[in-house]
C-alpha distance (Angstrom), angle and dihedral (degrees) to the residues before:
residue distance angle dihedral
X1 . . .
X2 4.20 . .
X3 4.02 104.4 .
X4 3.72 87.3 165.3
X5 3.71 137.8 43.1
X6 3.68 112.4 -167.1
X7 3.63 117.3 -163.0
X8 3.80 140.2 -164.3
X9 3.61 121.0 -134.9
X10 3.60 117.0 -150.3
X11 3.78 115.8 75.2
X12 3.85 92.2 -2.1
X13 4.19 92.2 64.7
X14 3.06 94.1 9.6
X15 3.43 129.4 48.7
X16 3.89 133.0 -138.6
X17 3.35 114.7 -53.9
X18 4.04 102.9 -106.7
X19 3.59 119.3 -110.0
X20 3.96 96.2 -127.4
X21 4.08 80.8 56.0
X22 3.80 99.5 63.4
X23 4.17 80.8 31.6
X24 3.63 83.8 65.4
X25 4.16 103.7 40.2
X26 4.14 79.9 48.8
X27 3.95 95.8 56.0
X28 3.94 85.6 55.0
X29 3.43 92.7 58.5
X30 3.26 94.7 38.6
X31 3.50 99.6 -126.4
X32 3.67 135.3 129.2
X33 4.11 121.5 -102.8
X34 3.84 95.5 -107.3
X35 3.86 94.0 51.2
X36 3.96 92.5 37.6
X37 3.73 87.8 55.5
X38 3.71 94.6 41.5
X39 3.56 97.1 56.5
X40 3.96 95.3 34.5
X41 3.56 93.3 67.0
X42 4.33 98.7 34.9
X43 3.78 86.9 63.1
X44 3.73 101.7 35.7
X45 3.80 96.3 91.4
X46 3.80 93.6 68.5
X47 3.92 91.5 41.9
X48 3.80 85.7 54.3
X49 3.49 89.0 51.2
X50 3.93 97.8 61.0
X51 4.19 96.1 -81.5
X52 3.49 111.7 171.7
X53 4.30 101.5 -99.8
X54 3.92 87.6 -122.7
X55 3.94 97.3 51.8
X56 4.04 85.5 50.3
X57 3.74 92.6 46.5
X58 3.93 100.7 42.4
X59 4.05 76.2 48.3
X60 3.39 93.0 52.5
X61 4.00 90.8 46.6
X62 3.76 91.8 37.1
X63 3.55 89.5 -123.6
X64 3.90 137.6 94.5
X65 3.15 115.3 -95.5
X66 3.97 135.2 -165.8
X67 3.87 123.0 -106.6
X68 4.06 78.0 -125.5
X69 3.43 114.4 37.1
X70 3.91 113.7 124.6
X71 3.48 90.1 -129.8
X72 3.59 84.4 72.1
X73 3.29 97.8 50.9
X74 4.03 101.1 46.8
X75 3.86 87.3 51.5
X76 4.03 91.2 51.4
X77 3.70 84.5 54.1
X78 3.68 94.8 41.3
X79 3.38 89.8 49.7
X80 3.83 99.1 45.7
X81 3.90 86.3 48.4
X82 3.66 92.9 60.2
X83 3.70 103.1 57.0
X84 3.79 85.9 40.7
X85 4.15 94.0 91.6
X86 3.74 95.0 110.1
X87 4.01 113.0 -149.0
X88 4.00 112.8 -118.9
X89 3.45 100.5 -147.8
X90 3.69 89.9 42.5
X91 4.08 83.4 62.8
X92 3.39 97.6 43.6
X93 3.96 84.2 51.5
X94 3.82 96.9 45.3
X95 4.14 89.5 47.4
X96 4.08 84.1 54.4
X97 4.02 98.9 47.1
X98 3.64 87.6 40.3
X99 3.97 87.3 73.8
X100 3.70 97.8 41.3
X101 3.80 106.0 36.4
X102 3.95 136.3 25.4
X103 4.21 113.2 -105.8
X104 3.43 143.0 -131.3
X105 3.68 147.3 157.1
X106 3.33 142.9 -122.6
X107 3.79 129.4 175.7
X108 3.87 149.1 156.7
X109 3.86 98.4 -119.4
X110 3.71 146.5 149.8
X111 3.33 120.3 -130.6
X112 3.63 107.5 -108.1
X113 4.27 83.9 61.4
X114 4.04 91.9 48.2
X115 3.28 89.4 52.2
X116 4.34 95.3 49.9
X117 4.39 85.0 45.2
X118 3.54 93.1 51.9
X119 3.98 87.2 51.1
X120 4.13 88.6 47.8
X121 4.20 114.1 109.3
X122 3.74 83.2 -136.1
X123 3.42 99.9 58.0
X124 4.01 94.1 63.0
X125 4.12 83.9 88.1
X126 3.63 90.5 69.2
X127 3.72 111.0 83.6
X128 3.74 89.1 -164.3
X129 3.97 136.8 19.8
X130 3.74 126.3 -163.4
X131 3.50 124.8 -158.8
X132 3.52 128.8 -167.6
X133 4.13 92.5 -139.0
X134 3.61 87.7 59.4
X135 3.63 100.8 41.6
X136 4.07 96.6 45.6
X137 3.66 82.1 -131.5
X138 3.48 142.0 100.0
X139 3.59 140.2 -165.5
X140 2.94 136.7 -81.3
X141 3.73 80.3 35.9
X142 4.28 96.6 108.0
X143 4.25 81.5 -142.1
X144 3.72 83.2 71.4
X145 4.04 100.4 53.1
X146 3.93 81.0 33.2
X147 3.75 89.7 68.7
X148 3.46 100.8 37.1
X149 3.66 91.6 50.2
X150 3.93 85.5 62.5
X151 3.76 97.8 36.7
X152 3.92 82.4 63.3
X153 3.45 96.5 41.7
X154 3.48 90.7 -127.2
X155 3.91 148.8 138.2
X156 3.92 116.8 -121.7
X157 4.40 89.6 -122.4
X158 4.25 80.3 58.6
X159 3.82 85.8 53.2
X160 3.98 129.8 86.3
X161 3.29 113.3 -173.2
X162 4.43 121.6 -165.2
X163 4.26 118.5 -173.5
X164 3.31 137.1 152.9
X165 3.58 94.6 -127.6
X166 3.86 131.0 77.9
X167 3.59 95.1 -150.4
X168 3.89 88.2 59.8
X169 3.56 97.0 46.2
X170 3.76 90.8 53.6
X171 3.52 94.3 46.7
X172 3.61 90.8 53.8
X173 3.79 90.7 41.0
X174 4.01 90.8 51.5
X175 4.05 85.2 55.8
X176 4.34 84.7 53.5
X177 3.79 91.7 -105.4
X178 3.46 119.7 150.2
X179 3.72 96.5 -115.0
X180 3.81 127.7 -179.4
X181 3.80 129.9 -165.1
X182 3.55 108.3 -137.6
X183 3.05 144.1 -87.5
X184 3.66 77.8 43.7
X185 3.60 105.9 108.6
X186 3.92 130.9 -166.5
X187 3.98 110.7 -97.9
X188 3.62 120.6 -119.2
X189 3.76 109.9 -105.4
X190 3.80 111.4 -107.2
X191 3.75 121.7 -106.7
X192 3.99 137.8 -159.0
C-alpha cells in the first residue's frame, strides 16, 4: 500500500515555463532565443546540482560574472518567476492526495527556486521537499531516489512516484517504486 506520493515539481505543479519568460531572461543577456535556450539548458545540470547562480549565469553569458552583479540577481528572479505558473489541476490533485496519502517532493532545482517553493502556501502539504541542489544529486540518478527512500524511512512498494519525464519514472521504476509518468494521476480510492 502507497504511504507516500512523491512528486516532481516542474511541469507537473508547475507548468511550462512561458515562452515570453525565457524571451525576457534572453533580452538581458542580450542574446537571441535559440542561443539563450541553447546555453540555458547545456549548463543546467550543474545549476541543479547546487552551482553557485553566478557561475551558471556567467556560463550562460559566456562570461564571468560577479557573485553580486544585479544581472545576477534579475535573472534569479526571472528565472524563479518563470517556473512559478502553478498547474490547476495539479492543485486540485495535490489538495485530494493530501487527505489520503502522506507528501513529499522531489525536484531538479537550483537553489534560488528551492528556496521561492519552500516559501509557497502550497507547499506546507508536503512534509518533506528534496532538492537536487541540496542533495548533489539529480534524478534520474537512482542515488537520488536512493536517499530519499531512506530520508522517508520508507520501502520503494510504499512509494508513488509522478514526473514529467520518462527517464525519471524508469529510474524510479528500476528501484520498484511505483512511478507514474505524468499526466497520469493517482485514482481516487473507491467508496460505498
Amino acid at each position: 500500500m502507497t504511504t507516500w506520493m512523491l512528486l516532481d515539481y516542474g511541469e507537473v505543479i508547475s507548468m511550462r515555463q512561458p515562452s515570453d519568460a525565457t524571451t525576457s531572461m534572453a533580452e538581458l543577456l542580450g542574446q537571441d532565443q535559440a542561443t539563450f535556450h541553447d546555453r540555458y539548458w547545456r549548463h543546467r545540470d550543474a545549476y541543479d546540482l547546487g552551482q553557485a547562480s553566478h557561475l551558471y549565469w556567467g556560463a550562460v553569458l559566456g562570461k564571468a560574472l560577479a557573485d553580486d552583479d544585479p544581472l545576477v540577481a534579475k535573472l534569479d528572479a526571472a528565472d524563479v518567476e518563470s517556473w512559478s505558473h502553478l498547474n490547476p489541476e495539479s492543485l486540485r490533485g495535490i489538495e485530494d492526495l493530501a487527505g489520503r496519502h502522506r507528501l513529499a517532493l522531489l525536484s531538479n532545482a537550483p537553489e534560488p527556486l528551492a528556496a521561492a517553493i519552500d516559501e509557497a502556501p502550497w507547499a506546507a502539504a508536503f512534509a518533506h521537499r528534496f532538492y537536487s541542489c541540496r542533495m548533489a544529486l539529480s534524478k534520474p540518478d537512482p542515488a537520488i531516489f536512493e536517499e530519499v527512500l531512506r530520508r522517508l524511512g520508507a520501502a520503494p512498494g510504499d512509494v508513488t512516484f509522478l514526473d514529467d519525464r520518462a527517464v525519471n519514472v524508469d529510474a524510479a521504476a528500476a528501484l520498484g517504486i511505483n512511478a507514474l509518468l505524468y499526466p497520469e494521476w493517482p485514482a481516487a480510492p473507491h467508496t460505498g
